[in-house]
MOPAC internal coordinates of N, CA, C and O (Angstrom, degrees):
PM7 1SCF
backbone

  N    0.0000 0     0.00 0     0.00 0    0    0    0
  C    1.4561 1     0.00 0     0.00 0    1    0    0
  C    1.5326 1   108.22 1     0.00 0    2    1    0
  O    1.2310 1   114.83 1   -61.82 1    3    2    1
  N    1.4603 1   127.41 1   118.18 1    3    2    1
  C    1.3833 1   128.90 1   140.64 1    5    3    2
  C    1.2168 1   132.74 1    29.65 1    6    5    3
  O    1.2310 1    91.51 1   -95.28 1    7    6    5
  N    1.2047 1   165.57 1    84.72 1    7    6    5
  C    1.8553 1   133.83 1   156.33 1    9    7    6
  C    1.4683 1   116.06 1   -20.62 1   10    9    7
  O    1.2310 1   113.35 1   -42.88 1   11   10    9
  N    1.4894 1   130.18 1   137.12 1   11   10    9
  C    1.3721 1   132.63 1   170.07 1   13   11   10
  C    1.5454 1    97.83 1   -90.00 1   14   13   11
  O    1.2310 1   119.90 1    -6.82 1   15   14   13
  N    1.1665 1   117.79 1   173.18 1   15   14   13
  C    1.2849 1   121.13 1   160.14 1   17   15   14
  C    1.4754 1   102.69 1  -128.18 1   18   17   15
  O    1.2310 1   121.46 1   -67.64 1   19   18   17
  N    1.9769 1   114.82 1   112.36 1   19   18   17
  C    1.1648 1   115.13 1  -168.76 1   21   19   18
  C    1.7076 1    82.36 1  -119.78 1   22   21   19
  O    1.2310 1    96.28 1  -140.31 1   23   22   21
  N    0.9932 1   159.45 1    39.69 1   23   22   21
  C    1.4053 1   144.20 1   167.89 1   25   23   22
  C    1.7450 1   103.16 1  -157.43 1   26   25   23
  O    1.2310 1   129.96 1   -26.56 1   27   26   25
  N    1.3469 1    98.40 1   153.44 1   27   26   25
  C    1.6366 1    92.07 1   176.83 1   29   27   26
  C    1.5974 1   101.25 1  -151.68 1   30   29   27
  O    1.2310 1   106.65 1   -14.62 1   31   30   29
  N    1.4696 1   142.43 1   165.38 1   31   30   29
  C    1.3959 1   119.46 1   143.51 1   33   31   30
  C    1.4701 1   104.96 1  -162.27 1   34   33   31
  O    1.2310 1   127.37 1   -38.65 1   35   34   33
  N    1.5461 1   103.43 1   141.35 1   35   34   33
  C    1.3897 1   112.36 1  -149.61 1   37   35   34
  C    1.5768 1    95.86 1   -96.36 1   38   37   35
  O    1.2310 1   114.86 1   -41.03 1   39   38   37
  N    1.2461 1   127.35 1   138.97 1   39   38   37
  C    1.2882 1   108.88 1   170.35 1   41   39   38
  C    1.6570 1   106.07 1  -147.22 1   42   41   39
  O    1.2310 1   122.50 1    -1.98 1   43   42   41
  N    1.2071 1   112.82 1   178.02 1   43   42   41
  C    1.7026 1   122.26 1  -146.78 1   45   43   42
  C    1.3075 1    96.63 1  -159.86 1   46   45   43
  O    1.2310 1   113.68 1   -32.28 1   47   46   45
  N    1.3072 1   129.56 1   147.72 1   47   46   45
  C    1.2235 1   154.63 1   160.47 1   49   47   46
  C    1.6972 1   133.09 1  -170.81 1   50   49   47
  O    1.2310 1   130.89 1    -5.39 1   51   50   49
  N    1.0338 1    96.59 1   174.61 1   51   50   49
  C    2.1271 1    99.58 1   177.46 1   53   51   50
  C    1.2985 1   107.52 1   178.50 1   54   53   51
  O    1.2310 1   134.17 1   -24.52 1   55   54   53
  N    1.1361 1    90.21 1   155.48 1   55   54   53
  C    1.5277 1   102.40 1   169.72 1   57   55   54
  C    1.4754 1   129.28 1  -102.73 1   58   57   55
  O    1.2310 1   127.76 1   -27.41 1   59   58   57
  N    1.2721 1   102.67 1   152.59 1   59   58   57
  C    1.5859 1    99.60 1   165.32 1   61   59   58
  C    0.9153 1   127.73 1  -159.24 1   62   61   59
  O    1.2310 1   127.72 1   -11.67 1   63   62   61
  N    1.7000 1   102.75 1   168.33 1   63   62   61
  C    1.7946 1   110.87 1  -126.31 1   65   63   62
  C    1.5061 1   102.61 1   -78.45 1   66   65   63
  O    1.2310 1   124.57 1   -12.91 1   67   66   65
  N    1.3211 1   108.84 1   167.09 1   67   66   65
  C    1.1676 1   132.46 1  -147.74 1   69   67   66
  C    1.8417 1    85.92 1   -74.48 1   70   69   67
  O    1.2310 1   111.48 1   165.66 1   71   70   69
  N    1.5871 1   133.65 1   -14.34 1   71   70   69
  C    1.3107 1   126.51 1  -175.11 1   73   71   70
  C    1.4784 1   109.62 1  -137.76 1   74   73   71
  O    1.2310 1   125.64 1  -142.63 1   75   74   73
  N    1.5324 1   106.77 1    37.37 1   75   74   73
  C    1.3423 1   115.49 1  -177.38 1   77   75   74
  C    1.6591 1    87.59 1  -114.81 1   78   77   75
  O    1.2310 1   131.77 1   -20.82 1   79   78   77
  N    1.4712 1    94.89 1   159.18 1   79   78   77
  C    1.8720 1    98.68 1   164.64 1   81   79   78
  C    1.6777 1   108.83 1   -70.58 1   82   81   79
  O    1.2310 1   135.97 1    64.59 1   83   82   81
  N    1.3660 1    86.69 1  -115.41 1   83   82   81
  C    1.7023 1    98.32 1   172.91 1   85   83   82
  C    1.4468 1   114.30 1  -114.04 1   86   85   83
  O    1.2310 1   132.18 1    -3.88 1   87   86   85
  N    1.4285 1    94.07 1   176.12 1   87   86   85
  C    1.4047 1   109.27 1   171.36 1   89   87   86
  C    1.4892 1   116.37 1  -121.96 1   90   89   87
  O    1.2310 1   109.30 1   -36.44 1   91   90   89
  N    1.4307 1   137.66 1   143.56 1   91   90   89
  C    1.6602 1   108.39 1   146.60 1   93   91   90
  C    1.5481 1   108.47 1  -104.09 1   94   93   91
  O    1.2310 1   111.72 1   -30.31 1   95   94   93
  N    1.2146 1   133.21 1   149.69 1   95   94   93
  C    1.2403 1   116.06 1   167.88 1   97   95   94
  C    2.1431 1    86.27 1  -122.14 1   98   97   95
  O    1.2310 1   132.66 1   -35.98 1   99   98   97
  N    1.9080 1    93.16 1   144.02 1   99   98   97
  C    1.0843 1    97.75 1  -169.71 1  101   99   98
  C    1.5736 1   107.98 1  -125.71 1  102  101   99
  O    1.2310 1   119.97 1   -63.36 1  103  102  101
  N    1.4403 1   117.66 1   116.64 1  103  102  101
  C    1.4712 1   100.75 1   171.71 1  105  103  102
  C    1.9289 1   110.20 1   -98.28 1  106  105  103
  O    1.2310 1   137.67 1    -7.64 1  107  106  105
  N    1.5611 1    83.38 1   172.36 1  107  106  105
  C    1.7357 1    93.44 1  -162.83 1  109  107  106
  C    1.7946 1    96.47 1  -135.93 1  110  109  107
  O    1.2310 1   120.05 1   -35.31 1  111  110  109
  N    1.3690 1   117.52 1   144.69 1  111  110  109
  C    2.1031 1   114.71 1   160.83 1  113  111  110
  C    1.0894 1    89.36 1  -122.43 1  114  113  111
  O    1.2310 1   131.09 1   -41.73 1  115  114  113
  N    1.4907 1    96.20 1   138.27 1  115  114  113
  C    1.3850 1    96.08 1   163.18 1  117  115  114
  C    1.7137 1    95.39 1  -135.35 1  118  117  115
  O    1.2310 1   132.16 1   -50.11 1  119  118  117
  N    1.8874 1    94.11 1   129.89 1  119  118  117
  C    1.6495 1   107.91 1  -169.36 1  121  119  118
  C    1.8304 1   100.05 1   -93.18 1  122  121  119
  O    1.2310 1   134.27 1   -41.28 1  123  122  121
  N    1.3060 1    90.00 1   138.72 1  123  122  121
  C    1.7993 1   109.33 1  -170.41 1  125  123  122
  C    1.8361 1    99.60 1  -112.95 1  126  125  123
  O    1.2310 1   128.89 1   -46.09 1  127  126  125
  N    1.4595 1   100.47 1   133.91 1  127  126  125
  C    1.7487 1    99.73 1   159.33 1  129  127  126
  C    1.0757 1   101.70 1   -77.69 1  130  129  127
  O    1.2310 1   135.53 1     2.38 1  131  130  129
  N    1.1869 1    87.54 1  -177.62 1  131  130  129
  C    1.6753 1   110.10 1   162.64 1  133  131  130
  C    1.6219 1   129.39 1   -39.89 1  134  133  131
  O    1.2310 1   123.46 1   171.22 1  135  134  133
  N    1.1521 1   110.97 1    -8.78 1  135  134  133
  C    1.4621 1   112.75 1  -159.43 1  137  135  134
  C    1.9732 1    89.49 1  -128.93 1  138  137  135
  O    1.2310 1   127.70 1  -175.84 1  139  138  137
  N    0.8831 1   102.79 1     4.16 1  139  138  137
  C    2.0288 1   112.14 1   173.09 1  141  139  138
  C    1.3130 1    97.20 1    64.44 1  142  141  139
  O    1.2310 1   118.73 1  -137.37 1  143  142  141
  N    1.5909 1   120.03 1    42.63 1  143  142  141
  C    1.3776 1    99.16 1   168.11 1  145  143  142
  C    1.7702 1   101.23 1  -125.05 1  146  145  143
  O    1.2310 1   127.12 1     7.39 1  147  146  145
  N    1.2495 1   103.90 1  -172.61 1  147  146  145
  C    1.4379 1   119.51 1   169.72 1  149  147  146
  C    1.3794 1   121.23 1   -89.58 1  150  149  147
  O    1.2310 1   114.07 1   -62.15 1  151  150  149
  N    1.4678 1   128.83 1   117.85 1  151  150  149
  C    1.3892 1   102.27 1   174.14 1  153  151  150
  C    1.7189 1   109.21 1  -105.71 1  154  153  151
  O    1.2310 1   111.63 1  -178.17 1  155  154  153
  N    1.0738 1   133.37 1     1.83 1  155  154  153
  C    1.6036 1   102.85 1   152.39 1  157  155  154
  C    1.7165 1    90.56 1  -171.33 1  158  157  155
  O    1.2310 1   129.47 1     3.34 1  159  158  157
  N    1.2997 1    99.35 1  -176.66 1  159  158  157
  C    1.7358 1    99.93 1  -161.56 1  161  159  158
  C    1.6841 1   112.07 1   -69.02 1  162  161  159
  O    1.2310 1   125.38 1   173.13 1  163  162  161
  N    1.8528 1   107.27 1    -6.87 1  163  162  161
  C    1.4655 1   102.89 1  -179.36 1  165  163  162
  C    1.3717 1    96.72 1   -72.70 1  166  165  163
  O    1.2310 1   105.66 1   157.34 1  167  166  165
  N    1.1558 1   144.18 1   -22.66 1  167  166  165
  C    1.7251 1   147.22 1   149.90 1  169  167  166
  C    1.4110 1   130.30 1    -3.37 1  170  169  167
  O    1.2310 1   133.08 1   127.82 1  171  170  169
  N    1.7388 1    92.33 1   -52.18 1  171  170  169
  C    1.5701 1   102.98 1  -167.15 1  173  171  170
  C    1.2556 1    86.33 1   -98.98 1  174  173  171
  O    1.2310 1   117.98 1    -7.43 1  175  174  173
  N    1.5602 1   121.45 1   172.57 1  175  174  173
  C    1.8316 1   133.46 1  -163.19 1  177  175  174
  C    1.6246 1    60.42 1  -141.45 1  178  177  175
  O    1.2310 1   124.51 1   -25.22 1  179  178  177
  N    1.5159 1   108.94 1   154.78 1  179  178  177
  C    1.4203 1   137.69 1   148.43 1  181  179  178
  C    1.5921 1   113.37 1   172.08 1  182  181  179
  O    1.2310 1   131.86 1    -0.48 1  183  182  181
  N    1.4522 1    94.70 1   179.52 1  183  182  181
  C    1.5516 1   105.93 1  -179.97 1  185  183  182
  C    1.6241 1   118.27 1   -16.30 1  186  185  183
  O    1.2310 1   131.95 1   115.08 1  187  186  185
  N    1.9002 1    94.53 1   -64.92 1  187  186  185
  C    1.5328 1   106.08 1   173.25 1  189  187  186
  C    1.2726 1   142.62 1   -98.56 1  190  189  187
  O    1.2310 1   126.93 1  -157.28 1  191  190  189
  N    1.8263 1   104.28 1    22.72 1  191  190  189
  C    1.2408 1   118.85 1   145.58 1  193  191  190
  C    1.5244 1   107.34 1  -135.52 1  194  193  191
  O    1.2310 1   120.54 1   -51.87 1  195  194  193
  N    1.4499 1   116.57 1   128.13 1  195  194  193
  C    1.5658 1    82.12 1  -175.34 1  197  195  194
  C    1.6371 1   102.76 1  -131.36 1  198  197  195
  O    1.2310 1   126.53 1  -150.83 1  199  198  197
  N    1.3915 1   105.06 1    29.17 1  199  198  197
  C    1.8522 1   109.24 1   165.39 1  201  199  198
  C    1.2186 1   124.07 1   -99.25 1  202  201  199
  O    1.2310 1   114.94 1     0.37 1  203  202  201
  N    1.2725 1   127.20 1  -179.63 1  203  202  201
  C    1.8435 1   117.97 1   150.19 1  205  203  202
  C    1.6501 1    80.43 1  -163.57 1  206  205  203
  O    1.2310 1   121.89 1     1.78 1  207  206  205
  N    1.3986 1   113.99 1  -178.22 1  207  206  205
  C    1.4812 1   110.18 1   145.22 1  209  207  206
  C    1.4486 1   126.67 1   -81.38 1  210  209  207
  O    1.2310 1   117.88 1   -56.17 1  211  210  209
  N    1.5278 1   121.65 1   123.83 1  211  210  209
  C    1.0572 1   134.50 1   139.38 1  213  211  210
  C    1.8766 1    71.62 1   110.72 1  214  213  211
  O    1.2310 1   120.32 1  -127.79 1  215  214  213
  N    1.3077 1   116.99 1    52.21 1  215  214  213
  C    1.7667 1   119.99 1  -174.29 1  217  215  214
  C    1.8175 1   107.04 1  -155.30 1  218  217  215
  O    1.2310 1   128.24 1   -47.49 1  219  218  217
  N    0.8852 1   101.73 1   132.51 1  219  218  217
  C    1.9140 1    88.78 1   167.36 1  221  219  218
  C    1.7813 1    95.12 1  -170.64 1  222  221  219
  O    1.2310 1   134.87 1   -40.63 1  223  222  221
  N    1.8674 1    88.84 1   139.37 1  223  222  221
  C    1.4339 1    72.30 1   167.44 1  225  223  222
  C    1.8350 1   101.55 1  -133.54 1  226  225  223
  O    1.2310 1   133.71 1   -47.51 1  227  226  225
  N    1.3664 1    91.11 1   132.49 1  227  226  225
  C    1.7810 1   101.40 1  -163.78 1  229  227  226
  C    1.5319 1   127.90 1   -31.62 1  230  229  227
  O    1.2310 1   125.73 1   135.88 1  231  230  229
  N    1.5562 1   106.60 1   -44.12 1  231  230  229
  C    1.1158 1   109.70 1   176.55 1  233  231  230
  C    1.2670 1   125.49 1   178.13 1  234  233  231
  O    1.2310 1   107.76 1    12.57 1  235  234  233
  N    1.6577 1   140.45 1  -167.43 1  235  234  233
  C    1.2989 1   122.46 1  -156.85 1  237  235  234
  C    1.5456 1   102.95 1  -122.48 1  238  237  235
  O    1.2310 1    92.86 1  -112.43 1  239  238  237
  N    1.0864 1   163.99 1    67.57 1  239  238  237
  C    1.5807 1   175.15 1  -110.30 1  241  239  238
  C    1.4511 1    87.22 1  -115.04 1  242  241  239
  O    1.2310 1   118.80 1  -111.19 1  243  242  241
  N    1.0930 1   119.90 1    68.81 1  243  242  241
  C    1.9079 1   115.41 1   153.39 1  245  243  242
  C    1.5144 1   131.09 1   -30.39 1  246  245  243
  O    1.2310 1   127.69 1   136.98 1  247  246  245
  N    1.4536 1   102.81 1   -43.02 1  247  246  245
  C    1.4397 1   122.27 1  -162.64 1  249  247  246
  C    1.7459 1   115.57 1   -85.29 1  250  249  247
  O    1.2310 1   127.08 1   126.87 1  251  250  249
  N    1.7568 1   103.98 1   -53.13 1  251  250  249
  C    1.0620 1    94.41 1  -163.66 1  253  251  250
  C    1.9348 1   103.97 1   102.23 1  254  253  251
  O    1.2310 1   116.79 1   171.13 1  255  254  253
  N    0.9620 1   123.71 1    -8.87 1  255  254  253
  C    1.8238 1   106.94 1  -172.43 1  257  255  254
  C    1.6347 1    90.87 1  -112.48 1  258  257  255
  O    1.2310 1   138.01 1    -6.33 1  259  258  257
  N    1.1018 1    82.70 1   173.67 1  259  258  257
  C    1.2253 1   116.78 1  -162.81 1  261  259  258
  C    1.7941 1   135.71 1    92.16 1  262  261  259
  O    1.2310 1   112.97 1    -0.84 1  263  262  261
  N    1.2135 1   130.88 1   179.16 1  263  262  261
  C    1.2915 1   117.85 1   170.62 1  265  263  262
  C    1.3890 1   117.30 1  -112.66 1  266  265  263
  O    1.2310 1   127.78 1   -30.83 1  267  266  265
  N    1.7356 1   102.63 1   149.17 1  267  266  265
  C    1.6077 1    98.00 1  -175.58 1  269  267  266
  C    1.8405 1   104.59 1    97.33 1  270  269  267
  O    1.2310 1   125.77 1   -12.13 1  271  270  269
  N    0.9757 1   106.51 1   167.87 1  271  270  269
  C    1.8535 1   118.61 1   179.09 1  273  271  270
  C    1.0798 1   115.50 1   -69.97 1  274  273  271
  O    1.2310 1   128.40 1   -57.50 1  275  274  273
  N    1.4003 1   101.43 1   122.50 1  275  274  273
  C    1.8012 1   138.43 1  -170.66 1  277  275  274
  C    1.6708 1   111.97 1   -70.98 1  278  277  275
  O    1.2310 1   129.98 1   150.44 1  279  278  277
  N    1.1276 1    98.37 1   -29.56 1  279  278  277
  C    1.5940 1   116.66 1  -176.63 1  281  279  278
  C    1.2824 1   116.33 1  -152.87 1  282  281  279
  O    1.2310 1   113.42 1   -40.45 1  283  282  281
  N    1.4709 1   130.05 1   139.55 1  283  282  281
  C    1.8118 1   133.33 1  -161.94 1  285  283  282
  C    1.6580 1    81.63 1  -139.21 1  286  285  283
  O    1.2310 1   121.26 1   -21.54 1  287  286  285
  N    1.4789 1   115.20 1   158.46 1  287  286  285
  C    1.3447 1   144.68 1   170.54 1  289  287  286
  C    1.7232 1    93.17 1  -124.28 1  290  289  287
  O    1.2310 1   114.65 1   -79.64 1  291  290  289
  N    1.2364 1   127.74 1   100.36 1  291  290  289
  C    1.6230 1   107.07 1   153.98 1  293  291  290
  C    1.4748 1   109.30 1   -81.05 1  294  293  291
  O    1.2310 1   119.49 1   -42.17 1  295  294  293
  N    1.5392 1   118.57 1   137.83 1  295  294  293
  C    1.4961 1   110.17 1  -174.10 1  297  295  294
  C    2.4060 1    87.91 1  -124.02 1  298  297  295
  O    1.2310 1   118.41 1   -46.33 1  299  298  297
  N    1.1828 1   120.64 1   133.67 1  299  298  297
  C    1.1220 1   149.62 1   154.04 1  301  299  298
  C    1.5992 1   118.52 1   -77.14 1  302  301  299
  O    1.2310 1   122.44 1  -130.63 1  303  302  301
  N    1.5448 1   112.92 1    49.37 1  303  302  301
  C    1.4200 1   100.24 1  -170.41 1  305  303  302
  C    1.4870 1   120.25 1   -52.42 1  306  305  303
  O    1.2310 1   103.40 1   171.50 1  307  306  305
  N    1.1651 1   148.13 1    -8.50 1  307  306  305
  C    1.3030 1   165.91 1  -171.55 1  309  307  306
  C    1.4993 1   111.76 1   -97.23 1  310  309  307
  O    1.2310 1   126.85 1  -174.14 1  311  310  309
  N    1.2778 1   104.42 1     5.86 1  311  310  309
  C    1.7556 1   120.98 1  -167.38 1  313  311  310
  C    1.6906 1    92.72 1  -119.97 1  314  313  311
  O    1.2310 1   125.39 1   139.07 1  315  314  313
  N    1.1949 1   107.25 1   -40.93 1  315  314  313
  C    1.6932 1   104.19 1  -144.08 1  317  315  314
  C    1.5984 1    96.24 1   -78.26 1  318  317  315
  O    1.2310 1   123.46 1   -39.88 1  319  318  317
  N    1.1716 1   110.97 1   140.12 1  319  318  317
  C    1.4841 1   134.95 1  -167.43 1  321  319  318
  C    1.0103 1   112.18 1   -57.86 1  322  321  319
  O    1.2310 1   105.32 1   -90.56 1  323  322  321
  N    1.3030 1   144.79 1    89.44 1  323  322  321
  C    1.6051 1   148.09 1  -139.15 1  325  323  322
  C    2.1635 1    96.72 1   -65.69 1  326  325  323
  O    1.2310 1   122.85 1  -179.82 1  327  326  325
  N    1.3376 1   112.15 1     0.18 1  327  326  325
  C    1.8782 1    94.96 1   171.84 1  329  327  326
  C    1.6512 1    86.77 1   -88.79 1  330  329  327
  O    1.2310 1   101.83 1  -139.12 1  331  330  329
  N    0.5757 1   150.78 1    40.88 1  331  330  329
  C    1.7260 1   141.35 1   134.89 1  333  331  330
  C    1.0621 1    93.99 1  -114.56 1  334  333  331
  O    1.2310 1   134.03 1   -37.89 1  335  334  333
  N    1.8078 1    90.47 1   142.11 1  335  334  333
  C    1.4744 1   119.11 1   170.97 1  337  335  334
  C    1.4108 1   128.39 1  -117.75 1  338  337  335
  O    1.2310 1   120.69 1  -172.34 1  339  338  337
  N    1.4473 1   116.29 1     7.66 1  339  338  337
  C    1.4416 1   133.82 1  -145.23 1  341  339  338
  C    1.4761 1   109.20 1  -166.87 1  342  341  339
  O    1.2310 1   112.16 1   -54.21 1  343  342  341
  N    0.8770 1   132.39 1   125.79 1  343  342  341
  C    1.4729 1   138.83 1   148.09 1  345  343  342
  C    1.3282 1   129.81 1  -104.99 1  346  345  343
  O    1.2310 1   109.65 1   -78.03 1  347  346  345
  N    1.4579 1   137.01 1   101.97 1  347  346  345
  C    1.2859 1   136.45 1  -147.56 1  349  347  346
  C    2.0878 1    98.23 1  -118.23 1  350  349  347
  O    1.2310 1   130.68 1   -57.36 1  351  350  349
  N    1.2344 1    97.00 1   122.64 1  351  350  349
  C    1.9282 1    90.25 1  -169.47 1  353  351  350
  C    1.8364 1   106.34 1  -110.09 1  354  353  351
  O    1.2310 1   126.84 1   -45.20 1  355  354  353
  N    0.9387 1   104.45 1   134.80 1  355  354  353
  C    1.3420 1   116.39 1  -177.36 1  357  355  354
  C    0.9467 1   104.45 1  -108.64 1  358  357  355
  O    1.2310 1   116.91 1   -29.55 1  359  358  357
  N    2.3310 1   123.47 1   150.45 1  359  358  357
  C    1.5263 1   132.22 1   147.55 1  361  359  358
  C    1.0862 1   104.44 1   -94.13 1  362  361  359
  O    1.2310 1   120.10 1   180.00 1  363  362  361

């Protein structure tokens, strides 16, 4: 049998320069039915929602410092509610 792919996690970061202020860098999912649309804002994962089932996204990195990824998506594909058909990820 195959490998499944039951885990995923999206992650994002950057730096900045040593004479820049800040940065935020922000990721976003947005889950699609069948028909590639959205059906309501529990849909989109972001800053100011950041669950779904079988969705989470860790947390909100305002700044930009530190080392390593500023922002993580854990995705549970084995979670996600089989009326989505699509997961579309935004910076």
């Amino acid at each position: 049998m195959p490998p499944v792919l039951r885990k995923a996690v999206l992650a994002g970061g950057c730096d900045v320069a040593a004479h820049a202020a800040t940065a935020d860098l922000d990721i976003a999912a947005f889950l699609l039915d069948a028909t590639g649309h959205i059906k309501s804002g529990a849909d989109i994962i972001f800053f100011n929602h950041m669950a779904g089932t079988g969705i989470q996204l860790e947390g909100d990195n305002l700044t930009g410092e530190g080392h390593g990824d500023d922002e993580r998506i854990d995705i549970e594909l084995d979670k996600i509610p089989e009326s989505y058909h699509k997961i579309v990820f935004a910076y």
